[in-house]
LUMLUMDREN-2810 file (N, C-alpha, C; in Angstrom, 1 decimal):
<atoms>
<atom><aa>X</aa><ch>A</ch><at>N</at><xx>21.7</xx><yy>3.6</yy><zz>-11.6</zz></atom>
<atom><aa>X</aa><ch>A</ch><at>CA</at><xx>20.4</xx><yy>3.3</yy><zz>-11.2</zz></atom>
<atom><aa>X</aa><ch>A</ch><at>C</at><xx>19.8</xx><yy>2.3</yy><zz>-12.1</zz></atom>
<atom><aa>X</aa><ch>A</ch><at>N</at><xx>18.8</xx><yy>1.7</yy><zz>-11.5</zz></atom>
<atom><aa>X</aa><ch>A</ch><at>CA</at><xx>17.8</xx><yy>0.1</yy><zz>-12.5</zz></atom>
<atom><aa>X</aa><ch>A</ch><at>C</at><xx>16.6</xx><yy>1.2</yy><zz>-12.9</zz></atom>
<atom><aa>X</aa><ch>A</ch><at>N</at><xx>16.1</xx><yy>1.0</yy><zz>-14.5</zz></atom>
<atom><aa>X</aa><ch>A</ch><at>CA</at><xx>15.1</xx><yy>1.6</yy><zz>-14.6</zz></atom>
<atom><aa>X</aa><ch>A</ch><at>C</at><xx>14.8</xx><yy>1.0</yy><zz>-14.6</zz></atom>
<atom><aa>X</aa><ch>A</ch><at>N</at><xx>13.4</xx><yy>-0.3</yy><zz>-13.9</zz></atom>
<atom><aa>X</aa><ch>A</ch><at>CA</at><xx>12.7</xx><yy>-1.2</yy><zz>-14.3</zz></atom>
<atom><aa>X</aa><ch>A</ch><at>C</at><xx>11.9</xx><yy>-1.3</yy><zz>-15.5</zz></atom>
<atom><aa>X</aa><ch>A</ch><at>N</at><xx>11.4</xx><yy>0.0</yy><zz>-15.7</zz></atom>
<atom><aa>X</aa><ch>A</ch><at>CA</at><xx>10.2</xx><yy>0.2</yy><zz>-17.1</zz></atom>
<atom><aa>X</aa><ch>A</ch><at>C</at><xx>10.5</xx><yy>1.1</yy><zz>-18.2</zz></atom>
<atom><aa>X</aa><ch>A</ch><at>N</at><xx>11.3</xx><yy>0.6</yy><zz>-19.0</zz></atom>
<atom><aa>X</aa><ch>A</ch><at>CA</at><xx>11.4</xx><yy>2.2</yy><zz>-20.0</zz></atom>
<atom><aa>X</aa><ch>A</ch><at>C</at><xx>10.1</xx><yy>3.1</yy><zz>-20.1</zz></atom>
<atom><aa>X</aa><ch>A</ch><at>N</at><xx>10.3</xx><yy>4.3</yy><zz>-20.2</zz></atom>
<atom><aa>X</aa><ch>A</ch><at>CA</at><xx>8.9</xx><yy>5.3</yy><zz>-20.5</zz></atom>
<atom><aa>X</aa><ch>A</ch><at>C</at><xx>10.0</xx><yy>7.0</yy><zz>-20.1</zz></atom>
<atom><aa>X</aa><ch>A</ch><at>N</at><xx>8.8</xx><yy>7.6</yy><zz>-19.5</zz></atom>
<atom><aa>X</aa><ch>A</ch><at>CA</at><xx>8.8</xx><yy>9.0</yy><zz>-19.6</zz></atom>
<atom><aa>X</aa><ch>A</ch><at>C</at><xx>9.2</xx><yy>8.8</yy><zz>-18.1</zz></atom>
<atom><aa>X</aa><ch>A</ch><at>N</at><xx>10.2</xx><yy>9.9</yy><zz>-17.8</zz></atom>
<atom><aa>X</aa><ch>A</ch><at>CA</at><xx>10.5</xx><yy>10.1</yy><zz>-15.8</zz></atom>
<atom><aa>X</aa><ch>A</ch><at>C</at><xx>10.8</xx><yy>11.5</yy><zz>-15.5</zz></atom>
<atom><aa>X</aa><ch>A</ch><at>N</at><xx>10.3</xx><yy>11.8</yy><zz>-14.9</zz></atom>
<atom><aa>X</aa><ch>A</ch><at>CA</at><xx>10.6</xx><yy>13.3</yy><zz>-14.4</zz></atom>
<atom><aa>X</aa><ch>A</ch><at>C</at><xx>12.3</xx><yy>13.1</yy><zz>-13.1</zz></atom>
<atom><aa>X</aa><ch>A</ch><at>N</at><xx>12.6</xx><yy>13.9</yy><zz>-13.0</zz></atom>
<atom><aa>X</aa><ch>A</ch><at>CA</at><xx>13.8</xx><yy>14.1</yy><zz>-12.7</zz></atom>
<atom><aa>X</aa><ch>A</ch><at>C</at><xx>14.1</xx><yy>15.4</yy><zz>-11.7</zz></atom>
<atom><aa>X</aa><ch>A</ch><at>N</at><xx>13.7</xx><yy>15.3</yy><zz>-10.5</zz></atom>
<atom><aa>X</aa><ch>A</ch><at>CA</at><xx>13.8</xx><yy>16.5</yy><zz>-10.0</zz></atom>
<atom><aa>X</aa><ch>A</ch><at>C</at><xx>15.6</xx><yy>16.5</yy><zz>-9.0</zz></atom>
<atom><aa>X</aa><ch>A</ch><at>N</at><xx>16.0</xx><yy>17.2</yy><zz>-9.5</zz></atom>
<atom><aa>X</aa><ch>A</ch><at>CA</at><xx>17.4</xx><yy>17.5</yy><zz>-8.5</zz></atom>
<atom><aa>X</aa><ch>A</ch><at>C</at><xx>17.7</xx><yy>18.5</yy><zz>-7.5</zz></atom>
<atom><aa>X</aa><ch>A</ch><at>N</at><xx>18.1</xx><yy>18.2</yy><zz>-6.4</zz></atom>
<atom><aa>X</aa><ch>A</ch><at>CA</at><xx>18.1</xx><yy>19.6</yy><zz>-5.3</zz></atom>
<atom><aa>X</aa><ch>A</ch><at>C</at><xx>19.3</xx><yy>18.9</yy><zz>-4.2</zz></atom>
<atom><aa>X</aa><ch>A</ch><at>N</at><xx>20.1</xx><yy>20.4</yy><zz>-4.1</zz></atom>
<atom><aa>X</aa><ch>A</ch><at>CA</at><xx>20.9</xx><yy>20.4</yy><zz>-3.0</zz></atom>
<atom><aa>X</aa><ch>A</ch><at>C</at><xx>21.3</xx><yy>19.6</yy><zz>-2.1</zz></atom>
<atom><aa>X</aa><ch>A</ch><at>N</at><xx>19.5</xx><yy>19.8</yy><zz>-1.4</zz></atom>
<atom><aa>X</aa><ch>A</ch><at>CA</at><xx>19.9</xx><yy>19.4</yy><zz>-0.1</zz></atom>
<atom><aa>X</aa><ch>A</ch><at>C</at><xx>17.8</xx><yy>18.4</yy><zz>-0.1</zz></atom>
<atom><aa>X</aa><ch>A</ch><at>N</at><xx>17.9</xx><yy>18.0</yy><zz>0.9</zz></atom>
<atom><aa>X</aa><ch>A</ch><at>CA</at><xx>16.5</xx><yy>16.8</yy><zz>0.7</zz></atom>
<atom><aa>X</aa><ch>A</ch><at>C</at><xx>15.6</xx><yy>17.4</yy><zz>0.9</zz></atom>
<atom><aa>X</aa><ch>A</ch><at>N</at><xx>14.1</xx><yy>16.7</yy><zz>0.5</zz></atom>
<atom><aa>X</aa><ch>A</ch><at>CA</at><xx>12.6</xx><yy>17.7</yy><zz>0.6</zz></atom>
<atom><aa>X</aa><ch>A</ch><at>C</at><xx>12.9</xx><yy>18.3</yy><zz>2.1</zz></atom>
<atom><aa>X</aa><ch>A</ch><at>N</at><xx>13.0</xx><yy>17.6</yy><zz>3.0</zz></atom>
<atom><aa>X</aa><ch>A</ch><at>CA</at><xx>13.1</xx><yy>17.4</yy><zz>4.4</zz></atom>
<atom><aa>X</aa><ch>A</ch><at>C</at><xx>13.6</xx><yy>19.0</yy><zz>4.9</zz></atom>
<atom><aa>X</aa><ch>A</ch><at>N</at><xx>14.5</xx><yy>19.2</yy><zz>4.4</zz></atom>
<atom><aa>X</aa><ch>A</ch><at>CA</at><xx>15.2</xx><yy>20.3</yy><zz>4.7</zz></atom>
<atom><aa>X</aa><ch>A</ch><at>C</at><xx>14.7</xx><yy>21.5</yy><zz>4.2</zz></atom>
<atom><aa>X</aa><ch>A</ch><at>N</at><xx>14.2</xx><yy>21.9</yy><zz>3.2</zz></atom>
<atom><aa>X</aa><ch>A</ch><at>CA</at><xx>13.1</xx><yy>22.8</yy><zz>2.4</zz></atom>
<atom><aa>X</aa><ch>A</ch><at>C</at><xx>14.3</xx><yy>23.7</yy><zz>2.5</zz></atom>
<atom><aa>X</aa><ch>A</ch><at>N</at><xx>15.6</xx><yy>23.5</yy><zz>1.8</zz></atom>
<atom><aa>X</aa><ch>A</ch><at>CA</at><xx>16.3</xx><yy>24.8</yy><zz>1.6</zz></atom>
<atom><aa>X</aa><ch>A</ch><at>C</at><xx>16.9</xx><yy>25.0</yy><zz>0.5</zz></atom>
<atom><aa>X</aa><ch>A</ch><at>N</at><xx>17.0</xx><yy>26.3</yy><zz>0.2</zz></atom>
<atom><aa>X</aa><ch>A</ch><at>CA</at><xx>17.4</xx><yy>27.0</yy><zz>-1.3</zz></atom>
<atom><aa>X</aa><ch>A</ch><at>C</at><xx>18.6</xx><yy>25.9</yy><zz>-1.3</zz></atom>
<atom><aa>X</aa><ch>A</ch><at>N</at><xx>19.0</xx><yy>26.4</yy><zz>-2.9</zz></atom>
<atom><aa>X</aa><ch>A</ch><at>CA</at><xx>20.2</xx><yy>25.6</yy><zz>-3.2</zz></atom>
<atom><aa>X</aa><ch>A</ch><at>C</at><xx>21.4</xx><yy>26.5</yy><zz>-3.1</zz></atom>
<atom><aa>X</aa><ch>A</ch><at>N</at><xx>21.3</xx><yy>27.7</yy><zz>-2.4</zz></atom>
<atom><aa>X</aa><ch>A</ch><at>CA</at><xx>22.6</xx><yy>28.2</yy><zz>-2.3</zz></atom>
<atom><aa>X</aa><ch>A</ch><at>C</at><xx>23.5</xx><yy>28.7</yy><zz>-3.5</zz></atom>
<atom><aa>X</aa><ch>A</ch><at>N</at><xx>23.1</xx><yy>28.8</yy><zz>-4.6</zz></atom>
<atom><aa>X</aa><ch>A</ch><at>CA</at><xx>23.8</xx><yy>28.9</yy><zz>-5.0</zz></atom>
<atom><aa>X</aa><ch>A</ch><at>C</at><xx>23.7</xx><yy>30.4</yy><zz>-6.3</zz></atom>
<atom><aa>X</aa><ch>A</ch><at>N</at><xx>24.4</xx><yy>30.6</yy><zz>-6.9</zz></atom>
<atom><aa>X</aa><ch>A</ch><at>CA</at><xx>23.5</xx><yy>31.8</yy><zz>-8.0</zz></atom>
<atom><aa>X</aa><ch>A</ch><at>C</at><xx>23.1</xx><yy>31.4</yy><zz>-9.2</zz></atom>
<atom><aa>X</aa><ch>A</ch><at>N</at><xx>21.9</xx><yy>30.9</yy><zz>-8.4</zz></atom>
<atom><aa>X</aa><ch>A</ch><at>CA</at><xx>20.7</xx><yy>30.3</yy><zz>-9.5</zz></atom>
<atom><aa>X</aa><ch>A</ch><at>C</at><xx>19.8</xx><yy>31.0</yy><zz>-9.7</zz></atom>
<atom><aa>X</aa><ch>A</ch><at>N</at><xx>18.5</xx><yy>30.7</yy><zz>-10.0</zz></atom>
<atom><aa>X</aa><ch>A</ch><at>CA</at><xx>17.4</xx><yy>31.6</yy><zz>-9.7</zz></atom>
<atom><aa>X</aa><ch>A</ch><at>C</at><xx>17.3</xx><yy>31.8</yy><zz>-8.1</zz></atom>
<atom><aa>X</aa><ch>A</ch><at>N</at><xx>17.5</xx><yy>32.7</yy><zz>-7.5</zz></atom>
<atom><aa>X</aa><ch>A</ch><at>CA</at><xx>17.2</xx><yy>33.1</yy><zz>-6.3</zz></atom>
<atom><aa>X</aa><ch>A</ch><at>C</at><xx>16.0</xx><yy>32.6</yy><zz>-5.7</zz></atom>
<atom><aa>X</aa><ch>A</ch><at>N</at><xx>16.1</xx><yy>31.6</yy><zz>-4.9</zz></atom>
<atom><aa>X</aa><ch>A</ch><at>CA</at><xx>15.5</xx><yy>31.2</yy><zz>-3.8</zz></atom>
<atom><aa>X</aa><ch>A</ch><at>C</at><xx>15.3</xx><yy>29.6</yy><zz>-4.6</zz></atom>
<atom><aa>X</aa><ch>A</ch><at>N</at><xx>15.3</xx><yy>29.0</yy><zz>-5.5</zz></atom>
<atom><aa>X</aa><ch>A</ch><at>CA</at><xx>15.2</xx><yy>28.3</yy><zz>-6.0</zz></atom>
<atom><aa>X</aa><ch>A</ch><at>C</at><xx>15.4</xx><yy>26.7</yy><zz>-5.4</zz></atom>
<atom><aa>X</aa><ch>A</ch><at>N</at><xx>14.5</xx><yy>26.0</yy><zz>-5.0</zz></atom>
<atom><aa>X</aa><ch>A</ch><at>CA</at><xx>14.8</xx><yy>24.5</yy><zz>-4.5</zz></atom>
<atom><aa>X</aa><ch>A</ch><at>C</at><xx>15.6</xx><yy>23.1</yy><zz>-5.1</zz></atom>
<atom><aa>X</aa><ch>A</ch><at>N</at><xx>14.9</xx><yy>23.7</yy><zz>-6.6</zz></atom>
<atom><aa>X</aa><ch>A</ch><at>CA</at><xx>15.4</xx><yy>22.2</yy><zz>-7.5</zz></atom>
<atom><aa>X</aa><ch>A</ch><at>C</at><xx>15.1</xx><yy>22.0</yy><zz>-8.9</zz></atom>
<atom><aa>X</aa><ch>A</ch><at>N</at><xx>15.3</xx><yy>21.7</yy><zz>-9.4</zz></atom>
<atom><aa>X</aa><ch>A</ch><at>CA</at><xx>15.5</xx><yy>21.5</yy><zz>-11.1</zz></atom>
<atom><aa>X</aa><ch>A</ch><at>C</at><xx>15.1</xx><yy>20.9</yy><zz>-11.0</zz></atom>
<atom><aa>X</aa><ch>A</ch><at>N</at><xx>13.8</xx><yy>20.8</yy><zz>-12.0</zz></atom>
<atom><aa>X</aa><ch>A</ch><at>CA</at><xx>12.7</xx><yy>19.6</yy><zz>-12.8</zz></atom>
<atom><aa>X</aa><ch>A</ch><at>C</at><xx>13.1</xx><yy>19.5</yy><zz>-13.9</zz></atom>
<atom><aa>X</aa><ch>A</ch><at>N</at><xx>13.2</xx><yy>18.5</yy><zz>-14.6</zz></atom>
<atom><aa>X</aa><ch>A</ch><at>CA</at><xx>13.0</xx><yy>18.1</yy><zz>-16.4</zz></atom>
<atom><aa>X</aa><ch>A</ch><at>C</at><xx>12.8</xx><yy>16.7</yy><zz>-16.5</zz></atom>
<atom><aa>X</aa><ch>A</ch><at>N</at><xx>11.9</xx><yy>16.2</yy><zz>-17.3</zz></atom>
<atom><aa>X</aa><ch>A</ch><at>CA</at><xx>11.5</xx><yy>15.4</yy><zz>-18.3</zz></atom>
<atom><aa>X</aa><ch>A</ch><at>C</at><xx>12.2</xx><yy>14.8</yy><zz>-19.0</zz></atom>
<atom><aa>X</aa><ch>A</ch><at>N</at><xx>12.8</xx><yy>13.2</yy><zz>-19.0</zz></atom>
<atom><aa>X</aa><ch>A</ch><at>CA</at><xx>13.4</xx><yy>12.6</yy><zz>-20.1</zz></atom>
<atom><aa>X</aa><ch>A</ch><at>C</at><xx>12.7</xx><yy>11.0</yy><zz>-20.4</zz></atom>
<atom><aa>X</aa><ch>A</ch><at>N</at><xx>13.2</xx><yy>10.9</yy><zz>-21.4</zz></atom>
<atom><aa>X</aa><ch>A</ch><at>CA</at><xx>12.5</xx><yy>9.2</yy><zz>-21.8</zz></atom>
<atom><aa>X</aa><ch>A</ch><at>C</at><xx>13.3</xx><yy>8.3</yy><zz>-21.4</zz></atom>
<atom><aa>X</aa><ch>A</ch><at>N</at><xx>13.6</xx><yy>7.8</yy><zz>-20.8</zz></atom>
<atom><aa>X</aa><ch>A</ch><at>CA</at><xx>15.1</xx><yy>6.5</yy><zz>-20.7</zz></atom>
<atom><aa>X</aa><ch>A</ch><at>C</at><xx>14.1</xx><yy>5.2</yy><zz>-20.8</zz></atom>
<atom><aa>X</aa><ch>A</ch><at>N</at><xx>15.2</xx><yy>4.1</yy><zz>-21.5</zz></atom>
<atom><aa>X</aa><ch>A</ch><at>CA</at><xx>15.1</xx><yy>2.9</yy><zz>-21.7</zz></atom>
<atom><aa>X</aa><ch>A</ch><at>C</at><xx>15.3</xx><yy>2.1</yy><zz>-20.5</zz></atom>
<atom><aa>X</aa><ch>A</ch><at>N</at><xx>14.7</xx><yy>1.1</yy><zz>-20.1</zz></atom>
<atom><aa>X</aa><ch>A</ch><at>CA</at><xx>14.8</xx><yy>0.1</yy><zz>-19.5</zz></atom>
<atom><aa>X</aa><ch>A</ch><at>C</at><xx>16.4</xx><yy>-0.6</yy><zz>-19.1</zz></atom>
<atom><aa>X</aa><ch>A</ch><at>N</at><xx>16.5</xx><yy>-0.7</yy><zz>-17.9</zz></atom>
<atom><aa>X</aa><ch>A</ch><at>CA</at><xx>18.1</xx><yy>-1.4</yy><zz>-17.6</zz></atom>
<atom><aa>X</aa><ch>A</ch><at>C</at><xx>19.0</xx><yy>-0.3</yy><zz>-17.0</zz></atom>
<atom><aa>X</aa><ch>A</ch><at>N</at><xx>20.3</xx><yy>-0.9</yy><zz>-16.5</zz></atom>
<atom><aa>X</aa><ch>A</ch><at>CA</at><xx>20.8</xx><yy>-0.3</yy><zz>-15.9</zz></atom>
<atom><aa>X</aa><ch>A</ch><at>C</at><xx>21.9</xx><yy>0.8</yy><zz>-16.7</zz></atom>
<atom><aa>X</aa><ch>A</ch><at>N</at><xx>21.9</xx><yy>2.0</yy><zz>-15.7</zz></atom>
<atom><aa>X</aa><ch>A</ch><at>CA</at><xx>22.2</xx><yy>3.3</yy><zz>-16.3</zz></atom>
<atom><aa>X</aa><ch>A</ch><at>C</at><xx>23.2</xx><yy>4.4</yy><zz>-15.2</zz></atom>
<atom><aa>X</aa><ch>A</ch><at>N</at><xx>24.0</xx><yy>5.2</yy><zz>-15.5</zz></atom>
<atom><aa>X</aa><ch>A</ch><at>CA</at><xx>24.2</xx><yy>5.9</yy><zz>-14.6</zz></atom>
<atom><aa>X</aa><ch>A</ch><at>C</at><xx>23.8</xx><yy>7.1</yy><zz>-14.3</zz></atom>
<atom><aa>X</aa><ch>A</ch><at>N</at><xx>24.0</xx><yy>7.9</yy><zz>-13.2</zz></atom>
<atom><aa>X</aa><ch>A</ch><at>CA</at><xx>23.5</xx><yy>9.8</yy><zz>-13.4</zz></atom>
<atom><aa>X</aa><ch>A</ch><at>C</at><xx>24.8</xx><yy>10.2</yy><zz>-12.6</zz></atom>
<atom><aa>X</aa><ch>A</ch><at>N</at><xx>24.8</xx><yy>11.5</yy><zz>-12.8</zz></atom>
<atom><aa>X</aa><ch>A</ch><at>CA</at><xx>25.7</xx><yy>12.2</yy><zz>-12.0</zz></atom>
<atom><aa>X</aa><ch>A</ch><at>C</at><xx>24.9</xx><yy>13.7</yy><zz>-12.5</zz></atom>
<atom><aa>X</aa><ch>A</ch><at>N</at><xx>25.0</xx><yy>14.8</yy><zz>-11.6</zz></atom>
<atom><aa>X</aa><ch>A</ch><at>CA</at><xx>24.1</xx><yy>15.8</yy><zz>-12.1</zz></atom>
<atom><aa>X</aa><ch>A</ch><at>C</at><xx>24.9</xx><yy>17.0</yy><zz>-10.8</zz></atom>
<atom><aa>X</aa><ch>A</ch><at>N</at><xx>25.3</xx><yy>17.6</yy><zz>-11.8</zz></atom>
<atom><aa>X</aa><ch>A</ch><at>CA</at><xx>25.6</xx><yy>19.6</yy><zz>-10.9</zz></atom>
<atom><aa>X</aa><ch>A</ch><at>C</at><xx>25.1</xx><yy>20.1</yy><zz>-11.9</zz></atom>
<atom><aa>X</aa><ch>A</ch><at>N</at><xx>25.2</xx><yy>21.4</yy><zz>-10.7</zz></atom>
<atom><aa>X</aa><ch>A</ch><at>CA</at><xx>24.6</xx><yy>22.6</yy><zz>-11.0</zz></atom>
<atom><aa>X</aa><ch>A</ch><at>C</at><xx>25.8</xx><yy>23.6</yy><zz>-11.3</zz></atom>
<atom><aa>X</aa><ch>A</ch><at>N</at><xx>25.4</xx><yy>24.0</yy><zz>-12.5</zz></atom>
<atom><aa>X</aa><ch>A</ch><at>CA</at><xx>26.4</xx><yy>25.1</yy><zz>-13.1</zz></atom>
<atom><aa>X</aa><ch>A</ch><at>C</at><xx>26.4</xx><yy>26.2</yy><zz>-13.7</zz></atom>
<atom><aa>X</aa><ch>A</ch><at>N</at><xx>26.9</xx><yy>27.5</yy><zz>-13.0</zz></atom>
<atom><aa>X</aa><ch>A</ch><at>CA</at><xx>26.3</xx><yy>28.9</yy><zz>-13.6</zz></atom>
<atom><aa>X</aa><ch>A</ch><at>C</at><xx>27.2</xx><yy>29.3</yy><zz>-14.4</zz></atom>
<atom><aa>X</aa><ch>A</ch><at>N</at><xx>26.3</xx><yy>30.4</yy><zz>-14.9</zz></atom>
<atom><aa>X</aa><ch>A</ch><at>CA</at><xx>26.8</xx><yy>30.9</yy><zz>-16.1</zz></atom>
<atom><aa>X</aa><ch>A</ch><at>C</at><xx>28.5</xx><yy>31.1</yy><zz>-16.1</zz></atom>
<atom><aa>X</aa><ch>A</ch><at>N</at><xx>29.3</xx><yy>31.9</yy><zz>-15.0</zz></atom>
<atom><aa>X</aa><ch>A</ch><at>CA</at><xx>30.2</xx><yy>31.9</yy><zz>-14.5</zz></atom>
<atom><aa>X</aa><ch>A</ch><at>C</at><xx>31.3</xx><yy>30.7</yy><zz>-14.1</zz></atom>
<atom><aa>X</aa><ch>A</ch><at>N</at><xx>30.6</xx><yy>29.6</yy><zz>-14.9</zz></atom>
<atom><aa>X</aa><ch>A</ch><at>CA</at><xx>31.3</xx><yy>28.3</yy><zz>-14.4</zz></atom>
<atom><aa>X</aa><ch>A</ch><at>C</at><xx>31.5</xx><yy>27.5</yy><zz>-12.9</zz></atom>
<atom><aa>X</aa><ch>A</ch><at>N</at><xx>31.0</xx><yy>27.9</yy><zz>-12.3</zz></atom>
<atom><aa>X</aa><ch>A</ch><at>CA</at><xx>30.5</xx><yy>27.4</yy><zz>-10.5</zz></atom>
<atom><aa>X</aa><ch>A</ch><at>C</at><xx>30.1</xx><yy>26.6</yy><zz>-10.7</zz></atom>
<atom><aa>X</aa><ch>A</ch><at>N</at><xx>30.5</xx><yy>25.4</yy><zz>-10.3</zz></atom>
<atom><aa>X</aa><ch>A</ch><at>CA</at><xx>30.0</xx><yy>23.9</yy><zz>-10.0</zz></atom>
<atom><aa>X</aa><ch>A</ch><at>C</at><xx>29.5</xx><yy>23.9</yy><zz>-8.4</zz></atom>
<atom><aa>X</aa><ch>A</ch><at>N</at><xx>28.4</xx><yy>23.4</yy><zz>-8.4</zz></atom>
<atom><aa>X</aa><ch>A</ch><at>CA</at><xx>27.6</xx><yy>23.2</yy><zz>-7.3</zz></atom>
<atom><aa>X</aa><ch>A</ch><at>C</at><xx>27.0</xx><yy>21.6</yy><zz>-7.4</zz></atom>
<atom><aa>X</aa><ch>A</ch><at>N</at><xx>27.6</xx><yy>20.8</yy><zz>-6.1</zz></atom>
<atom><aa>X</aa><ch>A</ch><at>CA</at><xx>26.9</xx><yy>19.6</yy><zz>-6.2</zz></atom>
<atom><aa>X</aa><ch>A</ch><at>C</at><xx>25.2</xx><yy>19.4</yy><zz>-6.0</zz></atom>
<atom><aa>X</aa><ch>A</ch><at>N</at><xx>24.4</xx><yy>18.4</yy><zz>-6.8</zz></atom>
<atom><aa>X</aa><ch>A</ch><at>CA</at><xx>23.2</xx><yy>18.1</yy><zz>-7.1</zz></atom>
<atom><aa>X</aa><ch>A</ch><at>C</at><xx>23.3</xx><yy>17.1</yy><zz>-6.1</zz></atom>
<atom><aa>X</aa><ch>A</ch><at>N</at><xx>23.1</xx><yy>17.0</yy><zz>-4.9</zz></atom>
<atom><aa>X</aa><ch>A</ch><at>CA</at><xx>23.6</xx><yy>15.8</yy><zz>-4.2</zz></atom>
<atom><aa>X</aa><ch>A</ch><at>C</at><xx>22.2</xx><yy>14.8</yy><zz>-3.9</zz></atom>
<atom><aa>X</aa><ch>A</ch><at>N</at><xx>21.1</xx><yy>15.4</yy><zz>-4.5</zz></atom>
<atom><aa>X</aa><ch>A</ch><at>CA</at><xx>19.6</xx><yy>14.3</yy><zz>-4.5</zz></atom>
<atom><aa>X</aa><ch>A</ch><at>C</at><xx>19.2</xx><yy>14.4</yy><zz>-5.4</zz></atom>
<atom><aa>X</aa><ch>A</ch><at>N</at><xx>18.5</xx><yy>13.5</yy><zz>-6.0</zz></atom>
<atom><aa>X</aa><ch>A</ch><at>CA</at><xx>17.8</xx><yy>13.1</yy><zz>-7.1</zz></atom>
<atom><aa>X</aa><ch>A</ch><at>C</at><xx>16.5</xx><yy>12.6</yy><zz>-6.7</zz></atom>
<atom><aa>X</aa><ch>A</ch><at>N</at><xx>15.2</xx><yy>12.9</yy><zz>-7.4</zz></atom>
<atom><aa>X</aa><ch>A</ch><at>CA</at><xx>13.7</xx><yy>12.1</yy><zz>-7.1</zz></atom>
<atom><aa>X</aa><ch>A</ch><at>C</at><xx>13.5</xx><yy>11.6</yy><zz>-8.2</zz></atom>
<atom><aa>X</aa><ch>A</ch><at>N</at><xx>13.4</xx><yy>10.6</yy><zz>-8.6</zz></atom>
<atom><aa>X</aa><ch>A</ch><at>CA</at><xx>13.3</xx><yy>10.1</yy><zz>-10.0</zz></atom>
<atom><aa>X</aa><ch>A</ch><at>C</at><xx>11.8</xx><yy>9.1</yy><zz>-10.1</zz></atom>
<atom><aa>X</aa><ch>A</ch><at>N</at><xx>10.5</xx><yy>10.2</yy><zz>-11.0</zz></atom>
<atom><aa>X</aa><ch>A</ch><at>CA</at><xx>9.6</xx><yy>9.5</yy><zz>-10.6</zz></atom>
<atom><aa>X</aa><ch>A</ch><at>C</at><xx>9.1</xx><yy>9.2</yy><zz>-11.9</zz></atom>
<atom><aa>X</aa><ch>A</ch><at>N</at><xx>8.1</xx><yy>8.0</yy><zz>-12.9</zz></atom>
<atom><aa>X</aa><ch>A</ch><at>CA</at><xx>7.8</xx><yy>7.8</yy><zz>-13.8</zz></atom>
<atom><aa>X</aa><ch>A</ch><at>C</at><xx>6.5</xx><yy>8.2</yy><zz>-13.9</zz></atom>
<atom><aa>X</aa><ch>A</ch><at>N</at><xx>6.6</xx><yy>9.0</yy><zz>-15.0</zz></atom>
<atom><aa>X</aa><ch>A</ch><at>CA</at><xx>5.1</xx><yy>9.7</yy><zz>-15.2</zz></atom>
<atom><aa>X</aa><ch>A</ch><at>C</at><xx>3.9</xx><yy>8.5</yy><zz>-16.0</zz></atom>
</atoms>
């Protein structure tokens, strides 16, 4: 991805798209849509890649990302 602006970005990841409003399936917190967190990135180009992984080692794909700057 292009950051255009370095600063602060929230980062929300989920399953499947807002559109769809469905759990992530997986054994997470039960019923749970999507992971939020807060990071700082610098300006320019960068990569992501992002699963979901339980305690048990279960990889589950993170297949959307909303990446919005606070």
């Amino acid at each position: 991805m292009n950051v255009v602006e370095a600063g602060e970005y929230e980062i929300r990841l989920r399953r499947w798209p807002e559109e769809v409003d469905a759990a992530i399936d997986a054994p997470l917190k039960p019923g749970a849509k999507e992971v939020v967190f807060e990071l700082k990135l610098p300006a320019g180009r960068t990569e992501m890649s992002a699963l979901f992984e339980t305690a048990e080692g279960e990889i589950y794909g993170a297949h959307y990302a909303y990446v919005t700057k606070k």
